[in-house]
N, CA, C and O of each residue as an XYZ file, in Angstrom:
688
protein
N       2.561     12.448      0.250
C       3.142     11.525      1.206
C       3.739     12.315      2.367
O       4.374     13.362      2.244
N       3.458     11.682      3.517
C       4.333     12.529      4.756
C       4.712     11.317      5.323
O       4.054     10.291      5.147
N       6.107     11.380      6.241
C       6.468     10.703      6.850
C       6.660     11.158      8.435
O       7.587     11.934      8.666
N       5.655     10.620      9.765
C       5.868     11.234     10.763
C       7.167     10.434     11.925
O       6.899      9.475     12.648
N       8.269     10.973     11.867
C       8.912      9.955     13.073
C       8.557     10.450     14.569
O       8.395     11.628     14.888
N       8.466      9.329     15.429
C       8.075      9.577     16.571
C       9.150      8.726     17.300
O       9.340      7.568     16.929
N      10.020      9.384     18.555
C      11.101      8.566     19.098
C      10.672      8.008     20.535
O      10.424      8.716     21.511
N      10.631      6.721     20.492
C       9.464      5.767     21.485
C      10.671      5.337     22.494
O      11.868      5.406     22.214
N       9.983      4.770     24.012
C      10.947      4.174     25.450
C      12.136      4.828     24.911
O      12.561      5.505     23.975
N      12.545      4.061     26.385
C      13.970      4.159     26.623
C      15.302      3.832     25.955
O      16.465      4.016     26.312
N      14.903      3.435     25.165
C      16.095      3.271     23.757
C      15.975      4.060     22.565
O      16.591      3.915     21.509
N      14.942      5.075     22.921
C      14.631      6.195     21.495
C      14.246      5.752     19.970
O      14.288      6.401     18.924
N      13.852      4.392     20.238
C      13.088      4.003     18.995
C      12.524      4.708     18.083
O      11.464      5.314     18.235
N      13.178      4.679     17.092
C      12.339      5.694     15.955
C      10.531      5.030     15.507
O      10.729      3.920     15.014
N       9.356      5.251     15.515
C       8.174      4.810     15.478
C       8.326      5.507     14.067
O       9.172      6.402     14.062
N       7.707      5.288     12.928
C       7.050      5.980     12.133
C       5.537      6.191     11.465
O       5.341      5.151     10.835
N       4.553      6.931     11.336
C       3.870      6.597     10.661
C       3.849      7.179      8.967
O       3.797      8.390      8.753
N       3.881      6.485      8.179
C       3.466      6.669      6.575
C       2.073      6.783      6.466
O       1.189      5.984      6.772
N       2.010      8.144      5.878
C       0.874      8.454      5.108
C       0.602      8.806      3.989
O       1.165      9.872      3.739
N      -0.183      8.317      2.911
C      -0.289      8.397      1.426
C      -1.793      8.519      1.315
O      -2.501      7.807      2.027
N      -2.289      9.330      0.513
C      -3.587      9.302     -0.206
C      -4.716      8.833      1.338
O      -5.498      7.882      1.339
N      -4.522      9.652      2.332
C      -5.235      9.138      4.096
C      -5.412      8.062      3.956
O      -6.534      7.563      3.866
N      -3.992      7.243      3.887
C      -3.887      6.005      4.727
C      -2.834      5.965      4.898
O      -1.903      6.195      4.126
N      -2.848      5.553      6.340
C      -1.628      5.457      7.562
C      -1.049      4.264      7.871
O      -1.713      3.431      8.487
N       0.301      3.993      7.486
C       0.702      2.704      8.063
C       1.901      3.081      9.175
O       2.714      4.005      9.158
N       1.689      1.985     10.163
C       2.476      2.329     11.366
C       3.600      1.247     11.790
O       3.429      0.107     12.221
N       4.904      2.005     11.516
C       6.292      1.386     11.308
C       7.050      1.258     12.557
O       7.723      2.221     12.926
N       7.008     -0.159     13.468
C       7.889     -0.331     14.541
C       7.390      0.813     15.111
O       7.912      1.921     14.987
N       6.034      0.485     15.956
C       5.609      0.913     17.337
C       6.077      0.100     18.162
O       5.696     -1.070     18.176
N       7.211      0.688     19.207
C       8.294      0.353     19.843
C       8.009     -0.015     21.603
O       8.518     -0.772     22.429
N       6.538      1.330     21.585
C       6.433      1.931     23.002
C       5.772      2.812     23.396
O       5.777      3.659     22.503
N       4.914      3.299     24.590
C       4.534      4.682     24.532
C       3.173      4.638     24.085
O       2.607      5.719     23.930
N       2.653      3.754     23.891
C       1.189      3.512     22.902
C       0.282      4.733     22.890
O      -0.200      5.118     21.825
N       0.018      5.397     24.120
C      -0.537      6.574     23.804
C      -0.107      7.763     23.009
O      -0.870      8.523     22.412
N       1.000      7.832     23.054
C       1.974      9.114     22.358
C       1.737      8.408     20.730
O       1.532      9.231     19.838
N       1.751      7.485     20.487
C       1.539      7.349     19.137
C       0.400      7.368     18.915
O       0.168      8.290     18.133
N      -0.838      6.617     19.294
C      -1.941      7.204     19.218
C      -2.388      8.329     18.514
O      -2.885      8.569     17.413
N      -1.898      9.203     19.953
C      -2.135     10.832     19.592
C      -1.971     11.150     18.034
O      -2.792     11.541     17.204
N      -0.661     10.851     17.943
C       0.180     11.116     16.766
C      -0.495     10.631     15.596
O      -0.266     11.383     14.649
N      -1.363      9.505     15.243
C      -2.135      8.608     14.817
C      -3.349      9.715     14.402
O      -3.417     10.227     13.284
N      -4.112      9.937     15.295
C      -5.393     10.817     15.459
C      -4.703     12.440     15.130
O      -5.634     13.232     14.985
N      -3.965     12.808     15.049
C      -3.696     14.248     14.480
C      -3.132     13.953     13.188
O      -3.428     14.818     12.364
N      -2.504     13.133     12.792
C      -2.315     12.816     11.087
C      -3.423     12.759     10.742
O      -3.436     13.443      9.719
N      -4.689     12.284     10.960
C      -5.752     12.396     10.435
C      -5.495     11.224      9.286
O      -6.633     11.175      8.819
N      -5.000     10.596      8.801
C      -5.061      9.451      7.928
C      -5.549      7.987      8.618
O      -5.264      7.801      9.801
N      -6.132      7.167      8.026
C      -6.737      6.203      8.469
C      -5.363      4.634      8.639
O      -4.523      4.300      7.804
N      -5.559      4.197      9.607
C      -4.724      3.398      9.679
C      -4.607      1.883      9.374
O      -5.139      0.981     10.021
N      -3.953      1.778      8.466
C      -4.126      0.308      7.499
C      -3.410     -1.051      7.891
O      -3.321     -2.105      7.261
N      -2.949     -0.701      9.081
C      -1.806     -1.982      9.091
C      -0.425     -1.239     10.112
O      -0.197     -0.070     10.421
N       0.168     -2.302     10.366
C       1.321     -2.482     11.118
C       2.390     -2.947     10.423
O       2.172     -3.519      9.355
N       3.848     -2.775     10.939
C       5.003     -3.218      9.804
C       6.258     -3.038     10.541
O       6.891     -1.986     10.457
N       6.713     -4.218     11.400
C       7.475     -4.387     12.080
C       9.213     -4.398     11.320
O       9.388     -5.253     10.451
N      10.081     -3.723     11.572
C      11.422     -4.240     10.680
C      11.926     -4.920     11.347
O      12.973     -5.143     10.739
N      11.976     -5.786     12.752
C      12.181     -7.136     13.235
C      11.414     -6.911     14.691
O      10.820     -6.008     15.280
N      11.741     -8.101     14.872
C      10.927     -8.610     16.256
C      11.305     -8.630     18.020
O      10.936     -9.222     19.034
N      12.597     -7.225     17.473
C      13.069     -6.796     19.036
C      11.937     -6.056     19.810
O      11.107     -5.445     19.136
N      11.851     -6.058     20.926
C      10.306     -5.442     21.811
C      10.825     -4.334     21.580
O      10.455     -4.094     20.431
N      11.701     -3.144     22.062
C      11.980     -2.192     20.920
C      10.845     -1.394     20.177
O      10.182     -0.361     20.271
N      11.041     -2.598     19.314
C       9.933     -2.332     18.022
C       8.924     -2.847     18.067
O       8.013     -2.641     17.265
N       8.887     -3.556     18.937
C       7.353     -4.370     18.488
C       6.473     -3.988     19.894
O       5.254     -4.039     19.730
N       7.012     -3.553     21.471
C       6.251     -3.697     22.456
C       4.581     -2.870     22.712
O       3.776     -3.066     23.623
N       4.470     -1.705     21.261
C       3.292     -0.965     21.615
C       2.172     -1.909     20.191
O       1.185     -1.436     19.629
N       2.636     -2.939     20.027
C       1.910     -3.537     18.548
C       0.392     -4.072     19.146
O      -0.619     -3.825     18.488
N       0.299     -4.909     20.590
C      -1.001     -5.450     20.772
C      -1.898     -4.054     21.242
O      -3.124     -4.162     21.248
N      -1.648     -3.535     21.399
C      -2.263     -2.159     22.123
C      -2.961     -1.452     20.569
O      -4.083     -1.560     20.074
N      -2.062     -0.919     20.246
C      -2.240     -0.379     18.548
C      -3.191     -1.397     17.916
O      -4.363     -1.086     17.704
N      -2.821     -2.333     17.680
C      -3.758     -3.482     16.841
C      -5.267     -3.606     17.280
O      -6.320     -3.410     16.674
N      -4.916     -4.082     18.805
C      -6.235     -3.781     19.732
C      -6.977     -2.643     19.133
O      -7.867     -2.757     18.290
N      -6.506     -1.469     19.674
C      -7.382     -0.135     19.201
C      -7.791      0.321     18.375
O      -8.672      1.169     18.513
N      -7.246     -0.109     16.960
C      -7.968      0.251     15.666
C      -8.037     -0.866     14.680
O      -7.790     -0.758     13.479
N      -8.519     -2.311     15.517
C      -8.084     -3.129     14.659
C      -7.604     -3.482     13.459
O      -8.158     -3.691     12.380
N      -6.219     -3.523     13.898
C      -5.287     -3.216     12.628
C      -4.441     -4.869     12.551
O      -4.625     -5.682     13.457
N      -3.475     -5.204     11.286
C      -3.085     -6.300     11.092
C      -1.522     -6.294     11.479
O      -1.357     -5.122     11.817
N      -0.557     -6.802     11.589
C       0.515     -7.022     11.411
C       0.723     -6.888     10.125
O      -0.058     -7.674      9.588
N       1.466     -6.222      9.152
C       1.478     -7.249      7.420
C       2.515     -7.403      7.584
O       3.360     -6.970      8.369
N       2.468     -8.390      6.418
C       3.691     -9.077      5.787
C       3.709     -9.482      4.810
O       2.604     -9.716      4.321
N       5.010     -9.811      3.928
C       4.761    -10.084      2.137
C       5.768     -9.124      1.769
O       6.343     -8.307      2.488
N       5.925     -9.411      0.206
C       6.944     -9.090     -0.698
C       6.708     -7.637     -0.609
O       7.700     -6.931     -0.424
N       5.490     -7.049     -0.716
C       5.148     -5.866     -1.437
C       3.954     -5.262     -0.611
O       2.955     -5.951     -0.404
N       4.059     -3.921     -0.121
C       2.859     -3.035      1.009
C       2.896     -1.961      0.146
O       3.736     -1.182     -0.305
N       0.881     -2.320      0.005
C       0.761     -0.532     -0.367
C       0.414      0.188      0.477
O       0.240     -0.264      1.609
N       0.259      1.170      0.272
C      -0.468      2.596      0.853
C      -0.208      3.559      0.330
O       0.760      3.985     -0.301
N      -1.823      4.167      0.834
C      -2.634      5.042     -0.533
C      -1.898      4.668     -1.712
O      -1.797      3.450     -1.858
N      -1.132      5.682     -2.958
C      -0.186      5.858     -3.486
C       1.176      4.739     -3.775
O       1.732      4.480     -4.843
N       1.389      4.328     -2.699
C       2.582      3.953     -2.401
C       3.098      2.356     -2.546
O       2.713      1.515     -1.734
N       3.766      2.106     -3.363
C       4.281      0.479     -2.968
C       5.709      0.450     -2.273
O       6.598      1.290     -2.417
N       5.735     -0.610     -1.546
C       6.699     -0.341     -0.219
C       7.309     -1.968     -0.814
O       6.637     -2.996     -0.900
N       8.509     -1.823     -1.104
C       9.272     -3.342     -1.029
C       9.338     -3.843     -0.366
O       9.383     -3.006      0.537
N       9.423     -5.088      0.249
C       9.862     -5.949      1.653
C      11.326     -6.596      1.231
O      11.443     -7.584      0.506
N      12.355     -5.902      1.784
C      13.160     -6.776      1.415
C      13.765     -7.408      3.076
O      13.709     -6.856      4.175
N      14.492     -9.159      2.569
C      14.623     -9.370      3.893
C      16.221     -9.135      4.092
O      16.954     -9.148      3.103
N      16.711     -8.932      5.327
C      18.182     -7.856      5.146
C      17.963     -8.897      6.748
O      17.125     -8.297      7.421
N      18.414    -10.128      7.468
C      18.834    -10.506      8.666
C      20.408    -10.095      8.585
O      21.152     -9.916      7.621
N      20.575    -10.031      9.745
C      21.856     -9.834     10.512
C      21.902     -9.481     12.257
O      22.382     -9.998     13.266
N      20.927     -8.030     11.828
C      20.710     -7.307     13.050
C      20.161     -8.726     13.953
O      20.774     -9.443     14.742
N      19.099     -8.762     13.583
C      17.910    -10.034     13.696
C      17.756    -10.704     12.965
O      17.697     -9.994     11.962
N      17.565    -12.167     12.520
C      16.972    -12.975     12.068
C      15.839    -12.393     10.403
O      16.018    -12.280      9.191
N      14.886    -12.216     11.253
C      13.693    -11.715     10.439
C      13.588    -10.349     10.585
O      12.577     -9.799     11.022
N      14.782     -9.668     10.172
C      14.725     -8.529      9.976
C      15.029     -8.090      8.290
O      15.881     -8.478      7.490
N      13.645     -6.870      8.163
C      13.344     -6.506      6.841
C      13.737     -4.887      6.890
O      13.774     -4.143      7.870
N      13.998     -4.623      5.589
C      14.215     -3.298      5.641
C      12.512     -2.925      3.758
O      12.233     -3.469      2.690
N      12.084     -1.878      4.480
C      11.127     -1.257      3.404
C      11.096     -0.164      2.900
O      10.951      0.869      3.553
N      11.291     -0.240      1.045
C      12.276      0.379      0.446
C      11.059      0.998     -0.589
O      10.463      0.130     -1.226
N      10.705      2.174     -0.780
C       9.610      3.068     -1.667
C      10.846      3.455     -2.809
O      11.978      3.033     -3.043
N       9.901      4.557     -3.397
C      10.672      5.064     -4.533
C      11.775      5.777     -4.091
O      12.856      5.481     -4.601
N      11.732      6.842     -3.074
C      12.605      7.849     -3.199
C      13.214      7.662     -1.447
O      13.934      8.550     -0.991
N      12.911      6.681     -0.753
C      12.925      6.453      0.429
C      13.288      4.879      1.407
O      12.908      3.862      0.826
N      13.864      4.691      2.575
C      13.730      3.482      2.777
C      13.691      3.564      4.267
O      14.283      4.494      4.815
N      12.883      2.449      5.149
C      12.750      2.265      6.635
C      13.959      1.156      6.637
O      13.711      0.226      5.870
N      14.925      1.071      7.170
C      16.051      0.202      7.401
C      15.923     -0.765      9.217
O      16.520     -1.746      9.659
N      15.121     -0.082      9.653
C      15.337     -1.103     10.593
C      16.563     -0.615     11.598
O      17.072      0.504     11.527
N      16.914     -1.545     12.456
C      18.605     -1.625     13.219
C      19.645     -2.452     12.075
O      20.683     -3.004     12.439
N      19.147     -2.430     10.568
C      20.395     -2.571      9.715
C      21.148     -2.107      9.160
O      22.162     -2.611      8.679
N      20.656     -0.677      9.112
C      21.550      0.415      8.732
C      21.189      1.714      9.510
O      20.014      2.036      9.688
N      22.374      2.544     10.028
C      22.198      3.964     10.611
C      23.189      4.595      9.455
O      23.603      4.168      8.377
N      23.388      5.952     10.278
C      23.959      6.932      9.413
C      25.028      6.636      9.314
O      25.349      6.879      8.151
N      26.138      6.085     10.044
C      27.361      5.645      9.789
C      28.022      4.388     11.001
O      28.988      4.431     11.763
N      27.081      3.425     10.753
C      27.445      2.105     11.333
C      25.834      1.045     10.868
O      24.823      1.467     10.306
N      26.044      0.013     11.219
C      25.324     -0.833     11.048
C      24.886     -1.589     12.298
O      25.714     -1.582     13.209
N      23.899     -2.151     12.487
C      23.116     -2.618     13.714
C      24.185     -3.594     14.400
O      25.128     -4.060     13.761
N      23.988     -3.828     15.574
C      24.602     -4.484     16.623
C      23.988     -6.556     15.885
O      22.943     -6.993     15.402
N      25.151     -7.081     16.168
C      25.090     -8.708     15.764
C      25.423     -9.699     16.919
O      25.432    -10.919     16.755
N      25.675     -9.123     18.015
C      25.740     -9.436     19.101
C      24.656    -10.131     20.186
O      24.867    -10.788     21.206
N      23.637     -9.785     19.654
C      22.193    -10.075     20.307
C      21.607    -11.336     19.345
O      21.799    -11.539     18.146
N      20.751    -12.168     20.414
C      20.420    -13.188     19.687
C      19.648    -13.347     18.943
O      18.553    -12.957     19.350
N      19.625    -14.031     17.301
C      19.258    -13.873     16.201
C      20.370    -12.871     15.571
O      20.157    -12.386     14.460
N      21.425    -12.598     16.206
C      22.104    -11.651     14.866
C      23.507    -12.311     14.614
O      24.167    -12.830     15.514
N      23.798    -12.256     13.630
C      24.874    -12.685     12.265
C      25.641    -11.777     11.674
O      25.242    -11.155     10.689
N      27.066    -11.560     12.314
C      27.235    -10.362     11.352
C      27.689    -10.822      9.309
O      27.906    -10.057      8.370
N      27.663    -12.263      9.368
C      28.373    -12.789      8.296
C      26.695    -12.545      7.471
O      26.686    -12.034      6.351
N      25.461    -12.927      8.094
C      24.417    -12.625      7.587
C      23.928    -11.187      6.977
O      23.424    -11.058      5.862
N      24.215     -9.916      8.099
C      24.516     -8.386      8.186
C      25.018     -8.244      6.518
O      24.399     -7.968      5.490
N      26.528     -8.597      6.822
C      26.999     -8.434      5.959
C      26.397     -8.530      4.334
O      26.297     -7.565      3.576
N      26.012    -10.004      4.003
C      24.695     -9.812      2.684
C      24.376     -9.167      2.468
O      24.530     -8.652      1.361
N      23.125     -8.363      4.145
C      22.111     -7.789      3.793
C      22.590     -6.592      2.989
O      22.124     -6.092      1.965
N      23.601     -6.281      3.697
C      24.412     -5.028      3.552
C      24.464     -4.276      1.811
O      24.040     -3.265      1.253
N      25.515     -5.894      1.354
C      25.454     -6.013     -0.384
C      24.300     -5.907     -0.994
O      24.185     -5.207     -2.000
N      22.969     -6.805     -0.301
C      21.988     -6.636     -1.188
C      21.838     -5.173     -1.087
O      21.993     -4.595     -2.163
N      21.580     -4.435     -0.085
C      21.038     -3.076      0.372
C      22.006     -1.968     -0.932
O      21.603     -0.843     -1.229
N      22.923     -2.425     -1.372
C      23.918     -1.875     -1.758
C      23.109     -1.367     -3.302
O      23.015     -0.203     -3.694
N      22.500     -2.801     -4.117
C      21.941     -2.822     -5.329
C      20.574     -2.582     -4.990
O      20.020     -2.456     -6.082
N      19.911     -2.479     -4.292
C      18.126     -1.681     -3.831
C      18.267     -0.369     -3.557
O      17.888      0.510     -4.331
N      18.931     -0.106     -2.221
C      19.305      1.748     -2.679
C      19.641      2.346     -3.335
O      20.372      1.693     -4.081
N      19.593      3.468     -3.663
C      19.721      4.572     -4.478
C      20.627      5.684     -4.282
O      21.167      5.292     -3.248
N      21.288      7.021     -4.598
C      22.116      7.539     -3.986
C      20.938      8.705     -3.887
O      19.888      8.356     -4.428
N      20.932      9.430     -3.561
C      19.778     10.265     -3.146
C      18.302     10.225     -2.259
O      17.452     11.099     -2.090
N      18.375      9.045     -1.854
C      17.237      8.289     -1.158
C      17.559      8.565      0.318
O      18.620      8.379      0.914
N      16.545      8.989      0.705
C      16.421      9.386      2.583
C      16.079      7.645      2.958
O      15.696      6.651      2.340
N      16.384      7.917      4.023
C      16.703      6.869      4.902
C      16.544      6.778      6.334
O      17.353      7.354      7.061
N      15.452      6.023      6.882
C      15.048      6.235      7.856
C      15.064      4.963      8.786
O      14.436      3.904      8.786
N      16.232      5.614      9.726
C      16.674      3.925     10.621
C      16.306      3.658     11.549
O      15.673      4.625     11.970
N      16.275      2.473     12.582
C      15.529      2.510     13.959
C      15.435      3.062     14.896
O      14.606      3.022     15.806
N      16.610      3.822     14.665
C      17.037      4.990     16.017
C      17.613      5.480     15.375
O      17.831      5.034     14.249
N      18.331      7.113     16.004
C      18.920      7.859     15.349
C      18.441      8.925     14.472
O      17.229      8.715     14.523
N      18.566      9.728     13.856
C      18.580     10.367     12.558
C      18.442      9.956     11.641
O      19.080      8.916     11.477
N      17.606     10.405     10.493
C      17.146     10.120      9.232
C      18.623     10.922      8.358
O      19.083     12.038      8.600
N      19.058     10.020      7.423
C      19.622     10.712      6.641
C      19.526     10.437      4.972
O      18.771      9.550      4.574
N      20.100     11.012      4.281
C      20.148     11.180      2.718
C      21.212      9.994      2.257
O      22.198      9.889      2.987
N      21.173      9.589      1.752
C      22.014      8.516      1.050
C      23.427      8.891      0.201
O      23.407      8.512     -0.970
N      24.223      9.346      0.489
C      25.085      9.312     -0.799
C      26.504      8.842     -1.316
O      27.373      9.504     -1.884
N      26.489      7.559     -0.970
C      27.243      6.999     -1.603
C      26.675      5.331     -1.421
O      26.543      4.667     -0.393
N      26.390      4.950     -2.963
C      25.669      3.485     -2.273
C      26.634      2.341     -2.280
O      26.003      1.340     -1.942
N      27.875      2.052     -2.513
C      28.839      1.301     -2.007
C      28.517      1.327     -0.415
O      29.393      1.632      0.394
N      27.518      1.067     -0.118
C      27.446      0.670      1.587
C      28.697     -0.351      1.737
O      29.605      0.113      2.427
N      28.856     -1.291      1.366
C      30.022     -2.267      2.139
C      31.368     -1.632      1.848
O      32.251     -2.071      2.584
N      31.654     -0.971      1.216
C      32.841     -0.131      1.190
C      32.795      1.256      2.487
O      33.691      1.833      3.102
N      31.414      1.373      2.486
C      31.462      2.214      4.182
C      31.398      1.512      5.365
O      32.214      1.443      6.285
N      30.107      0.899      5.190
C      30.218     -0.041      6.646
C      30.401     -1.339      6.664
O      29.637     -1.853      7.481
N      30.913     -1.918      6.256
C      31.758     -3.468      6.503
C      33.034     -3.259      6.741
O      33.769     -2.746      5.897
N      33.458     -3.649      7.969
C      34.679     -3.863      8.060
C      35.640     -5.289      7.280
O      35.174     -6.414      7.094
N      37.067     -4.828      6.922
C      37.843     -5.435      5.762
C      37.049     -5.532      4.752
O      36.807     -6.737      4.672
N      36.489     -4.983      3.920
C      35.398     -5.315      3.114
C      36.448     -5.600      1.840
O      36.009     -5.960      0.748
């Protein structure tokens, strides 16, 4: 398994692509469509699909371009494989509405619902922080303490302490 992050426009969108057993799935293409591309064609893994963690342009503005070019799908559903790999869908709104965070064995794509030490903005429309908050708890019993973590922006980090709402909820 490799995980490639690529940081897309003007808001530094984290892009990722997952690769397992050469097949490539491509996580919140944000922007930049050629730069991922590239990135696409030098992984050398074949590309299976698309996998938005919500529906801010952000994340979603390089998706008809990408789709276009290797006709690829949007997915969606409980459960994404690749190669190797089963990928949870869990749904975690706050940030957004229909925002999902996708959670592997030893790993998770969080979306704008969790960074390294704050939680996504609820301010923007579709977001809830009373909703956030849930996601937060659920996120609490799906993570793991040792699990990397890879958020919409920002830095990837290691997990270790999974009382998330005892870190990031305020009055919790």
């Amino acid at each position: 398994m490799k995980i490639k992050e690529i940081k897309v426009g003007s808001l530094k969108t984290n892009c990722y692509l997952l690769v397992s057993k050469n097949e490539l799935l491509i996580i919140d293409p944000g922007a930049e469509t050629e730069k991922i591309i590239k990135q696409i064609k030098k992984s050398k893994g074949r590309p299976i699909g698309i996998v938005n963690t919500h529906t801010h342009y952000d994340h979603t503005g390089a998706n008809r371009a990408i789709k276009d070019k290797f006709n690829l799908k949007i997915l969606t559903g409980p459960k994404i494989k690749v190669g190797k790999l089963n990928l949870k869908v869990v749904e975690t709104p706050g940030h957004e509405e229909d925002a999902v965070t996708l959670i592997g064995k030893d790993f998770a794509f969080t979306g704008d619902t969790l960074f390294k030490n704050e939680t996504g903005r609820t301010d923007l429309p579709g977001g809830s922080y009373k909703k956030l908050k849930k996601s937060i708890e659920k996120l609490s019993k799906e993570l793991k303490e040792g699990m990397k973590i890879y958020p919409g922006h920002g830095e990837s980090f290691t997990l270790k302490n999974t009382n998330l709402k005892e870190k990031y909820i305020k009055n919790a």
